[in-house]
C-alpha positions in Angstrom: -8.9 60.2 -55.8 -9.0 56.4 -55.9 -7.1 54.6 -58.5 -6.7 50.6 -59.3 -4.3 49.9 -61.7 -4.2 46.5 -63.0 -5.3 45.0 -59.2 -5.4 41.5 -58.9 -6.3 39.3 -55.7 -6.8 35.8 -54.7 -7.2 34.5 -51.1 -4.9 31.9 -49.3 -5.9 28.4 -50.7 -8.8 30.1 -53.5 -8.8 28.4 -56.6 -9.2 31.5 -58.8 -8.5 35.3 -58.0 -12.0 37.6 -56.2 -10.3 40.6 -58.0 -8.8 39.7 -61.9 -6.8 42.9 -63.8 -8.9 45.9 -62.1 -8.7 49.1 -63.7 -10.8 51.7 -61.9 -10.8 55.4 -61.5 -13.5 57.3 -59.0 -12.6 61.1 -58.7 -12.6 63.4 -55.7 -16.4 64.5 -54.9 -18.0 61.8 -56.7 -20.3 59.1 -55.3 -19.3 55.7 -56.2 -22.5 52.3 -56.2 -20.6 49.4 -56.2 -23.2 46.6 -57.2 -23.0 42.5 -57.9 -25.0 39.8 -56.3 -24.0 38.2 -53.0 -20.3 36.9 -52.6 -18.8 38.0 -56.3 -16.1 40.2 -54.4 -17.6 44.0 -53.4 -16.5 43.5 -49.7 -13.0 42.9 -51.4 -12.9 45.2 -53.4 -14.0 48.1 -51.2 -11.5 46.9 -48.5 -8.7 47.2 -50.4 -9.0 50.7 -50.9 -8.1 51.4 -47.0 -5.6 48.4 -47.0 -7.8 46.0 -45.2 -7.2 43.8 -48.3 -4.4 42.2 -48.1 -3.0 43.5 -44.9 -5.5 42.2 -42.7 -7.0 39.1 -44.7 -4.1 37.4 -46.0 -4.0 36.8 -49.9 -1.8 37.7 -52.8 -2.6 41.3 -54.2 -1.0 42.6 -57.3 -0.7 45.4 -59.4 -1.8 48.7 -57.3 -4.5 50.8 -55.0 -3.8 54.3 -54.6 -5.9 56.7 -52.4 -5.3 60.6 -52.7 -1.8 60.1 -53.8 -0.9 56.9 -51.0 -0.9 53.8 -52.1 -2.2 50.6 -50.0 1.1 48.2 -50.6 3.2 51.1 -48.7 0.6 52.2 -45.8 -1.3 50.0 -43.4 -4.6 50.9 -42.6 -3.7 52.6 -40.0 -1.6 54.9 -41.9 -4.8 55.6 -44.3 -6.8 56.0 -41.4 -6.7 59.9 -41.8 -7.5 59.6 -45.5 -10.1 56.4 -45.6 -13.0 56.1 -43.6 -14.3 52.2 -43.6 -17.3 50.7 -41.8 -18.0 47.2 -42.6 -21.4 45.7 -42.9 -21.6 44.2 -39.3 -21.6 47.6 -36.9 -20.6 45.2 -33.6 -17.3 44.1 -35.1 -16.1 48.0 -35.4 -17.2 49.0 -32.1 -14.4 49.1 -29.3 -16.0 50.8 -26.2 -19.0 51.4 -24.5 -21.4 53.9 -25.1 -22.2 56.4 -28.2 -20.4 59.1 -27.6 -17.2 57.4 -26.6 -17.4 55.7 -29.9 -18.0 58.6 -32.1 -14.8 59.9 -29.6 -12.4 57.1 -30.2 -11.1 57.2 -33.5 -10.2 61.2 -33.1 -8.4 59.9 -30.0 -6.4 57.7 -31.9 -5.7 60.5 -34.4 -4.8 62.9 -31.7 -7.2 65.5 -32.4 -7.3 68.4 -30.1 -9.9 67.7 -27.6 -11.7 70.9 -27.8 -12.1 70.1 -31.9 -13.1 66.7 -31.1 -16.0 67.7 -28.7 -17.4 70.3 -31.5 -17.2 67.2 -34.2 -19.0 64.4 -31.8 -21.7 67.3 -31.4 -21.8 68.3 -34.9 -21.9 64.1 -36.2 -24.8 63.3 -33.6 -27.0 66.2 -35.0 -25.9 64.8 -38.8 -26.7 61.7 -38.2 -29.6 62.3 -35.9 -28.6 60.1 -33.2 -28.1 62.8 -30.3 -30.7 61.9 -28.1 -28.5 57.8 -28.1 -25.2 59.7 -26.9 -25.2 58.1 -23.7 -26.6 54.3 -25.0 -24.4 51.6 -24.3 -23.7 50.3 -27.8 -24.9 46.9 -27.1 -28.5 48.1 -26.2 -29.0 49.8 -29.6 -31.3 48.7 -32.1 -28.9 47.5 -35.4 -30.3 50.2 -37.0 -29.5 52.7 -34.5 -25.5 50.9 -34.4 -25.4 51.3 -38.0 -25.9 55.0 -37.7 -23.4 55.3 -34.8 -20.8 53.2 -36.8 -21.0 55.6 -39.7 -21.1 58.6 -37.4 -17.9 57.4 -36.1 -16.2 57.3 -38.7 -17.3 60.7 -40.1 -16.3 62.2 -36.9 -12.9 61.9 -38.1 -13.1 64.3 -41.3 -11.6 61.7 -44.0 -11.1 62.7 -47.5 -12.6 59.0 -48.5 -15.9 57.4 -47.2 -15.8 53.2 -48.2 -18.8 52.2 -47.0 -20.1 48.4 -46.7 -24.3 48.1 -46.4 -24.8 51.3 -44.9 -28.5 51.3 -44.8 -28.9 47.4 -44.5 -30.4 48.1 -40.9 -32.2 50.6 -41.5 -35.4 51.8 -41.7 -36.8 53.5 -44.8 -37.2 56.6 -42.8 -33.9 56.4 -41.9 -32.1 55.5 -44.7 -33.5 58.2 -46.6 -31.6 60.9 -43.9 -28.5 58.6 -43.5 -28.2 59.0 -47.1 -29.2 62.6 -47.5 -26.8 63.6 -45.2 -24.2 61.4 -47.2 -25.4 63.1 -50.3 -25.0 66.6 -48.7 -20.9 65.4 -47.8 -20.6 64.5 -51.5 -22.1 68.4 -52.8 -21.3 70.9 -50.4 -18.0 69.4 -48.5 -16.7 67.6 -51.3 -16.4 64.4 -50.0 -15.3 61.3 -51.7 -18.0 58.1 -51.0 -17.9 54.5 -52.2 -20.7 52.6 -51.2 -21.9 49.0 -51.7 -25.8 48.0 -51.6 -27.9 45.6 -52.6 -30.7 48.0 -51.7 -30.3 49.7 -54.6 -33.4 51.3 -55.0 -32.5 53.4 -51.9 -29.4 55.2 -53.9 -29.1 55.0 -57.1 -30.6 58.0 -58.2 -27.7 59.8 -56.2 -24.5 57.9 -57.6 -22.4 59.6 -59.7 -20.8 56.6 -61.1 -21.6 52.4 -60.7 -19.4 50.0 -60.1 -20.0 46.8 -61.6 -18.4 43.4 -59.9 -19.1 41.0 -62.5 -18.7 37.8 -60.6 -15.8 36.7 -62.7 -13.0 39.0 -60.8 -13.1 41.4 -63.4 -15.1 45.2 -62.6 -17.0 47.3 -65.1 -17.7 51.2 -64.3 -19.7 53.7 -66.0 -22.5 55.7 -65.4 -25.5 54.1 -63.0 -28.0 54.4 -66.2 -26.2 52.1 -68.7 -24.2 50.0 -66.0 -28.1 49.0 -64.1 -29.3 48.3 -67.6 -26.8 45.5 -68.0 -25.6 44.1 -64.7 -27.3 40.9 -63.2 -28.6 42.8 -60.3 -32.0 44.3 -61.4 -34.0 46.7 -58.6 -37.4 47.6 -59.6 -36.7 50.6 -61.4 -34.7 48.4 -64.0 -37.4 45.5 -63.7 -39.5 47.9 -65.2 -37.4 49.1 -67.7 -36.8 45.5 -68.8 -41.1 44.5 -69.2 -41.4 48.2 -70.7 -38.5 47.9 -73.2 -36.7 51.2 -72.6 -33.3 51.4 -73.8 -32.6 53.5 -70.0 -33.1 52.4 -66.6 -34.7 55.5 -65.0 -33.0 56.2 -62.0 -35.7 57.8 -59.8 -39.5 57.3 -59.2 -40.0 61.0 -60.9 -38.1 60.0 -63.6 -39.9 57.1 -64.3 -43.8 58.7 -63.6 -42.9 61.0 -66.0 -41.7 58.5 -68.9 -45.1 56.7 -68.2 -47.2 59.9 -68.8 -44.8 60.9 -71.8 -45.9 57.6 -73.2 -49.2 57.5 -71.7 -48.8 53.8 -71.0 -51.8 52.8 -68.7 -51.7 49.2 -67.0 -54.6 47.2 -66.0 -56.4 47.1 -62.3 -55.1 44.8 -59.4 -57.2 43.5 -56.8 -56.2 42.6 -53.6 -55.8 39.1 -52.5 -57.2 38.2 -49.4 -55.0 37.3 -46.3 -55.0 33.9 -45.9 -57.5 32.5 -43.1 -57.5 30.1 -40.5 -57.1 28.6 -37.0 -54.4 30.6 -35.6 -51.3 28.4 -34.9 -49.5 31.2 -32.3 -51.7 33.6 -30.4 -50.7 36.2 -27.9 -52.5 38.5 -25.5 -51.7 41.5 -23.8 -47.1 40.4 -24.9 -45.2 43.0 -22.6 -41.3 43.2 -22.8 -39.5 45.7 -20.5 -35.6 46.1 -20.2 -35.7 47.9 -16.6 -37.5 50.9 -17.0 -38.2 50.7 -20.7 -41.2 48.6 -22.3 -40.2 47.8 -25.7 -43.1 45.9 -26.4 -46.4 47.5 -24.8 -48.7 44.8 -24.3 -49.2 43.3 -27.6 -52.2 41.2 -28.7 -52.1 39.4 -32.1 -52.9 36.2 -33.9 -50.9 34.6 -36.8 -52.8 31.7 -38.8 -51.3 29.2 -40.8 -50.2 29.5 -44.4 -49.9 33.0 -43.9 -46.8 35.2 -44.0 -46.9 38.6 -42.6 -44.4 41.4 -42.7 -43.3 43.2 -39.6 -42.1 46.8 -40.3 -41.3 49.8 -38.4 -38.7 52.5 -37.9 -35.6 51.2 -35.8 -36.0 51.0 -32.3 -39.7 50.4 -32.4 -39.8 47.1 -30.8 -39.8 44.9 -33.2 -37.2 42.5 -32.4 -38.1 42.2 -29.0 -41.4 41.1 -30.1 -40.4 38.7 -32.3 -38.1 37.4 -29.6 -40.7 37.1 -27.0 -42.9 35.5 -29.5 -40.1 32.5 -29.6 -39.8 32.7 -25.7 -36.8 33.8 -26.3 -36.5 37.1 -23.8 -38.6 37.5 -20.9 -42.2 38.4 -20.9 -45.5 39.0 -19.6 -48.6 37.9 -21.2 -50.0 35.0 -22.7 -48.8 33.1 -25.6 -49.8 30.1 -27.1 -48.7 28.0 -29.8 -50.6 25.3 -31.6 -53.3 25.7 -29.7 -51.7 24.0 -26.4 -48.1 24.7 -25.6 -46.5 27.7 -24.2 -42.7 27.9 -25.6 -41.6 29.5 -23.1 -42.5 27.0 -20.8 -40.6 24.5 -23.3 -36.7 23.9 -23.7 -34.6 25.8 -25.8 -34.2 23.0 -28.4 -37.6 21.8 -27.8 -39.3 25.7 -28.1 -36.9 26.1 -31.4 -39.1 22.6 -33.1 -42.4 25.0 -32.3 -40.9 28.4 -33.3 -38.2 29.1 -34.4 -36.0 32.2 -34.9 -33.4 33.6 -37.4 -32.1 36.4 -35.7 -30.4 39.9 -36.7 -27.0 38.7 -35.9 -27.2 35.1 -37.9 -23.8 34.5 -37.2 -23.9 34.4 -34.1 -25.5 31.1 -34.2 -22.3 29.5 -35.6 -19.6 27.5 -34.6 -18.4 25.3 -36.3 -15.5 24.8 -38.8 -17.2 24.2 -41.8 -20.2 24.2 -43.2 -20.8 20.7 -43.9 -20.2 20.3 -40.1 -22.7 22.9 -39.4 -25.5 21.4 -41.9 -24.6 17.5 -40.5 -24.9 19.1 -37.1 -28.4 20.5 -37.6 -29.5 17.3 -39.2 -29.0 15.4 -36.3 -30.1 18.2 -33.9 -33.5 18.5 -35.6 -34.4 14.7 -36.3 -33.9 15.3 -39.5 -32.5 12.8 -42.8 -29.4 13.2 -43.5 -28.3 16.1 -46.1 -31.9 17.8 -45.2 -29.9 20.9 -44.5 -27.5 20.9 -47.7 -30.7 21.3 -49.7 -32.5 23.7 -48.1 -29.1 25.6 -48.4 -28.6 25.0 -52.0 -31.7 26.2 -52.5 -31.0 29.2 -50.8 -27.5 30.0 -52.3 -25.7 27.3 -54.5 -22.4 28.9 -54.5 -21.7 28.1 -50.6 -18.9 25.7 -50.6 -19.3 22.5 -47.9 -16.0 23.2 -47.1 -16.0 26.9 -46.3 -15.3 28.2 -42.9 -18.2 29.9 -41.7 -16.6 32.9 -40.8 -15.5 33.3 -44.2 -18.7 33.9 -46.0 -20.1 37.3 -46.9 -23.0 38.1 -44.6 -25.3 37.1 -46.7 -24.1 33.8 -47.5 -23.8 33.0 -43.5 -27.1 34.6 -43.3 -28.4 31.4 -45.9 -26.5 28.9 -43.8 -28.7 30.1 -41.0 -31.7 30.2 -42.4 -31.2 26.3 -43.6 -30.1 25.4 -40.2 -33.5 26.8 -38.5 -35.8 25.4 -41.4 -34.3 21.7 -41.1 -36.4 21.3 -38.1 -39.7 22.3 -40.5 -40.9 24.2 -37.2 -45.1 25.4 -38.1 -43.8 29.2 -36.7 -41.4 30.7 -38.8 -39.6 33.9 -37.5 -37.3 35.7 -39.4 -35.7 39.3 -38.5 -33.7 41.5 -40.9 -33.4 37.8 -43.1 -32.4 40.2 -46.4 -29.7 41.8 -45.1 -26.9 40.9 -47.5 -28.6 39.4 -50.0 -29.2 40.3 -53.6 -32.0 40.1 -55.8 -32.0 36.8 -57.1 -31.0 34.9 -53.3 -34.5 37.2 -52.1 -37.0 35.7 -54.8 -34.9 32.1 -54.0 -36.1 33.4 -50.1 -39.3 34.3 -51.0 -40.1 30.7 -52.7 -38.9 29.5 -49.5 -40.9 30.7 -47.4 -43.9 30.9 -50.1 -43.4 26.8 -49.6 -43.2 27.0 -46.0 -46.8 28.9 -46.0 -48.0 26.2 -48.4 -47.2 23.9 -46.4 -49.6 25.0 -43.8 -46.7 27.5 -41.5 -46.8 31.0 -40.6 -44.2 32.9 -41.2 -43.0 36.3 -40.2 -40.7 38.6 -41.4 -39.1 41.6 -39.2 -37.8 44.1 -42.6 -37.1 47.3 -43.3 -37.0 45.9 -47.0 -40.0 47.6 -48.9 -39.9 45.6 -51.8 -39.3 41.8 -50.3 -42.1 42.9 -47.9 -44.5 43.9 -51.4 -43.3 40.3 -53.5 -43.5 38.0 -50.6 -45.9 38.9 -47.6 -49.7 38.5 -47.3 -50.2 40.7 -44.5 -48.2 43.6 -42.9 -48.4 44.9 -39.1 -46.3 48.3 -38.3 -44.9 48.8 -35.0 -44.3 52.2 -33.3 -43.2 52.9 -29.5 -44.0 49.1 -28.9 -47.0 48.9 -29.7 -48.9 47.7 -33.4 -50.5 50.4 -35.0 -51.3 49.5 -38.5 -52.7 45.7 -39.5 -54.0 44.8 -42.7 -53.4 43.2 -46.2 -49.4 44.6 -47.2 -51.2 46.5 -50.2 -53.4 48.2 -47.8 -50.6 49.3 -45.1 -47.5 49.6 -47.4 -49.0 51.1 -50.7 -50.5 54.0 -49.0 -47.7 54.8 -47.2 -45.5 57.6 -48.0 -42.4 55.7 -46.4 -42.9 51.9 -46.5 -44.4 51.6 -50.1 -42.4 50.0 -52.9 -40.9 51.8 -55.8 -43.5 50.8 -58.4 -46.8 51.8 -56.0 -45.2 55.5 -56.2 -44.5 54.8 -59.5 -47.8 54.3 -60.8 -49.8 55.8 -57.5 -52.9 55.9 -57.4 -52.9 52.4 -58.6 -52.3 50.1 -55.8 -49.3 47.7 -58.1 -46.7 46.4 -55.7 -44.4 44.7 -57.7 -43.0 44.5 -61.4 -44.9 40.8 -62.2 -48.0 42.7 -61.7 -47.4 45.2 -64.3 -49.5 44.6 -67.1 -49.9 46.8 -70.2 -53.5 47.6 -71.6 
C-alpha cells in the first residue's frame, strides 16, 4: 500500500538530509508505529506519504513515495486526498470553519460527495468517535482533546484507503484514547483500513501495531516487528524499561503479556512505601474559584491549597475543567472567588507581566506565545523581559532540549521542541507558582525525565508546581500529589500513588503490571 523506495529529503538551507536512502514497505490493513525521539524526522516522514513533503514545505526529495499505486512526485495532496487521510499534531491548524459538524462536512464537500451520503457519514463518524453530543460546538470552544477527536473524525468522514496520523491521542485523555484507538483498531480488522501513526505515547498503542517504524535520528528508518524494533530503538516506554532491568530478550507488548511472564518466572519485587506529600505554608490558595463561559461553569467553585516544593498533578477526562482552572489560578480568564498568592497578592489584581513573575503559565497551545524570528531573539527577549542575566534562558533551554538550534525559526520546530522553547521562556522569570498544561505533548522519553528534573529543581527550590496531563506515566515519575477533576469540580486529592494506582484508567503501566503492589514507575522495581 505504501512504498518508499530509496527516499531521500533535506530542507532548504539544512545541513544534512531528515530522510537519508528510505526503503519502506507497510501493506494494505496493517497498522503502522512510527517511533524516534523528538525532532529526528517522523513528522517528515509521515507527511510525505500524502505529498505534504515536499509540495508544501519546500526541500529537495529524491528517490520515490507511492501510495496505492500513485506516487507523491506526480499528485499534490490534493490529488491524494481521496486516498490519504492526514491530521497533523496541532488540530487548530486543520480546521477551516466553524462548528463540528461543518468540519466533519467539509472535506466530503470538497470531494463532492453526494449530500445524502455525506449526512449518513457525519452521523455514522460522530457516534465512532463519540463526539455526537459536540456537533453543534464551535471548534474554538472545544477542549484540545475534544478538537483532536473532531480532527480525526474529519478526516475519517471521508472513507480513505490510508490513515497518516501525527499525535493522535496527544490530547487526550486515557479514557479517551483508549476508544479513539479502539475505534482505529476496529478500521484496521474489520474495514481494512490502512493506518500509520506516530506517538511518543507509546504505551497507549503498541500492543496493536502491526509493524514499527523506527526513525533513527540519523535520516535513515528501520522497520520490523514492534517486539524486536522497541527492544532496540532509543525510545524506551515502560513495558521496555522493564524488559531492560528484567533482562528479557522481548519487550512485552501488553500489560497481560507482561503479568503473565512475571508469574511464569515467579519473580516477586520488594514493598514500596509511600512518600509523603510535601508540607508547608501554602504559597497559592483559593476559595470557592468559579469560572463560567455564559451559561456553562467550567470550574464549579473550587477550593484548594498548593504548598511549596510540592508538585501536584492535575488529571481528568477532556473537557472537565481543567484548563480553565489552571487559567484562573494565573488570573488569566475571569473569575469568581478568592485567590491568593504568597500570602498577600491577588494576580489578578496585578499586570499581565507583573502576575506572569508570581505565576506563571505554559499553556496548551505553547506556540502561541511566539513571535519572534529566531530563537536566540526569543530567549534574549525573555532575558530582558524577566530581569534576568543574560543567556539565563539558553540554559534552561539546553537543558530542556540541546538539539534546538539559536538560529531556528520558531515556527520550524516540531511541537515539542517549541513546546521547550516555551517552557524556558516562562521559567527565566523563576516565578514560586509553576503552571504547566499538556507540557508533554510532543516530547519523548528522554526530553520528559530532562522535564521532570526541571521541575524536580524548581520544587527544590522552594516552588509549586502543577501539571495539567493526561500523561499517566510523567504524572507517576514526577508528581507528589494528584487532584482529578470531573464536571468542574475536584473529586479525588491525595498522594499520586493513592489516586492514580488504584485507578483503573489513570494508573501507570507497571501499577497494572504488578497490581496489587502499589509500584509506579520502573526505578522502583526491585527484585527480591
Amino acid at each position: 500500500m505504501i512504498v518508499f523506495d530509496r527516499v531521500s529529503f533535506t530542507y532548504d538551507g539544512a545541513a544534512r538530509p531528515t530522510l537519508r536512502d528510505v526503503d519502506l514497505r507497510i501493506g494494505e490493513g496493517d497498522l503502522a508505529l512510527v517511533v524516534g525521539r523528538t525532532g529526528t524526522g517522523k513528522s517528515t516522514l509521515l507527511g510525505a506519504m500524502n505529498g505534504l513533503v515536499p509540495h508544501f514545505t519546500g526541500g529537495t526529495l529524491s528517490g520515490a513515495v507511492t501510495v496505492d499505486g500513485r506516487t507523491t512526485s506526480q499528485h499534490r495532496p490534493k490529488d491524494m486526498a481521496e486516498v490519504v487521510g492526514y491530521v497533523g499534531q496541532n488540530p487548530l491548524h486543520g480546521f477551516v470553519t466553524d462548528t463540528v459538524e461543518e468540519e466533519i462536512a467539509y472535506g466530503m464537500e470538497q470531494l463532492g460527495v453526494d449530500p445524502v451520503a455525506m449526512r449518513k457519514r457525519v452521523e455514522e463518524t460522530l457516534d465512532l468517535m463519540g463526539i455526537a453530543e459536540l456537533r453543534r460546538r464551535p471548534l474554538l470552544d472545544l477542549s484540545g482533546g475534544q478538537q483532536q477527536r473532531v480532527a480525526i473524525a474529519s478526516v475519517l468522514a471521508a472513507q480513505p484507503r490510508v490513515l497518516v496520523l501525527d499525535e493522535p491521542t496527544s490530547a487526550l485523555d486515557p479514557t479517551a484514547a483508549q476508544d479513539v484507538l479502539a475505534a482505529l483498531t476496529t478500521l484496521v480488522h474489520e474495514v481494512g483500513l490502512t493506518i500509520v501513526l506516530a506517538e511518543h505515547r507509546l504505551e497507549r498503542v503498541m500492543q496493536a501495531a502491526d509493524v514499527a517504524v523506527w526513525v533513527t535520528g540519523d535520516g535513515t528508518v528501520e522497520s520490523g516487528p514492534p517486539r524486536s524494533i522497541l527492544g532496540r530503538a532509543d525510545v524506551v516506554p515502560p513495558l521496555a524499561a522493564l524488559a531492560h532491568t528484567l533482562g528479557w530478550d522481548e519487550v512485552p507488548l501488553s500489560v497481560r503479556e507482561a503479568r503473565r511472564r512475571i508469574a511464569r518466572e515467579r519473580i516477586t519485587v520488594a514493598e514500596v512505601a509511600d512518600a509523603p506529600v510535601p508540607d508547608g505554608p501554602p504559597l497559592l490558595s483559593a476559595r470557592d474559584l468559579t469560572v463560567s463561559y455564559g451559561d456553562l461553569r467550567a470550574v464549579k467553585g473550587v477550593s484548594l491549597d498548593l504548598a511549596g516544593g510540592t508538585i501536584t498533578a492535575l488529571m481528568g477526562r477532556n473537557g472537565s475543567g481543567k484548563s480553565s482552572l489552571v487559567n484562573a489560578l494565573q488570573g488569566a480568564v475571569k473569575s469568581t472567588g478568592e485567590l491568593v498568592v504568597a500570602g498577600d497578592v491577588d494576580p489578578r489584581s496585578l499586570s499581565a507581566a507583573a502576575a506572569r513573575r508570581r505565576v506563571t503559565l505554559v499553556p496548551q497551545s505553547a506556540g502561541d506565545l511566539l513571535y519572534l524570528r529566531t530563537v536566540a531573539a526569543e530567549c534574549a527577549q525573555a532575558d530582558r523581559e524577566s530581569l534576568a542575566p543574560a543567556g539565563t534562558c539558553a540554559t534552561v533551554l539546553a537543558r530542556l532540549d540541546g538539539g534546538v538550534r539559536p538560529d531556528a525559526d520558531p515556527r520550524d520546530l516540531s511541537e515539542g521542541q517549541r513546546l521547550s522553547l516555551v517552557l524556558a521562556i516562562q521559567l527565566t522569570a523563576a516565578p514560586p507558582v509553576v503552571l504547566l498544561d499538556e507540557p508533554t505533548r510532543g516530547l519523548d522519553y528522554r526530553m520528559k525525565a530532562n522535564l521532570s528534573r526541571i521541575v524536580d529543581g524548581l520544587a527544590a527550590d522552594g516552588a509549586c508546581v502543577v501539571v495539567v496531563t493526561h500523561d499517566v506515566e510523567f504524572a507517576a515519575a514526577a508528581t507528589h500529589r494528584a487532584l482529578l477533576m470531573a464536571e468542574g469540580e475536584i473529586v479525588a486529592d491525595g498522594t499520586t500513588r493513592e489516586v492514580c494506582g488504584s485507578s483503573p484508567a489513570f494508573a501507570p503501566q507497571l501499577a497494572k503490571v504488578f497490581a496489587p503492589q502499589p509500584i509506579m514507575s520502573v526505578r522502583e522495581v526491585v527484585v527480591t
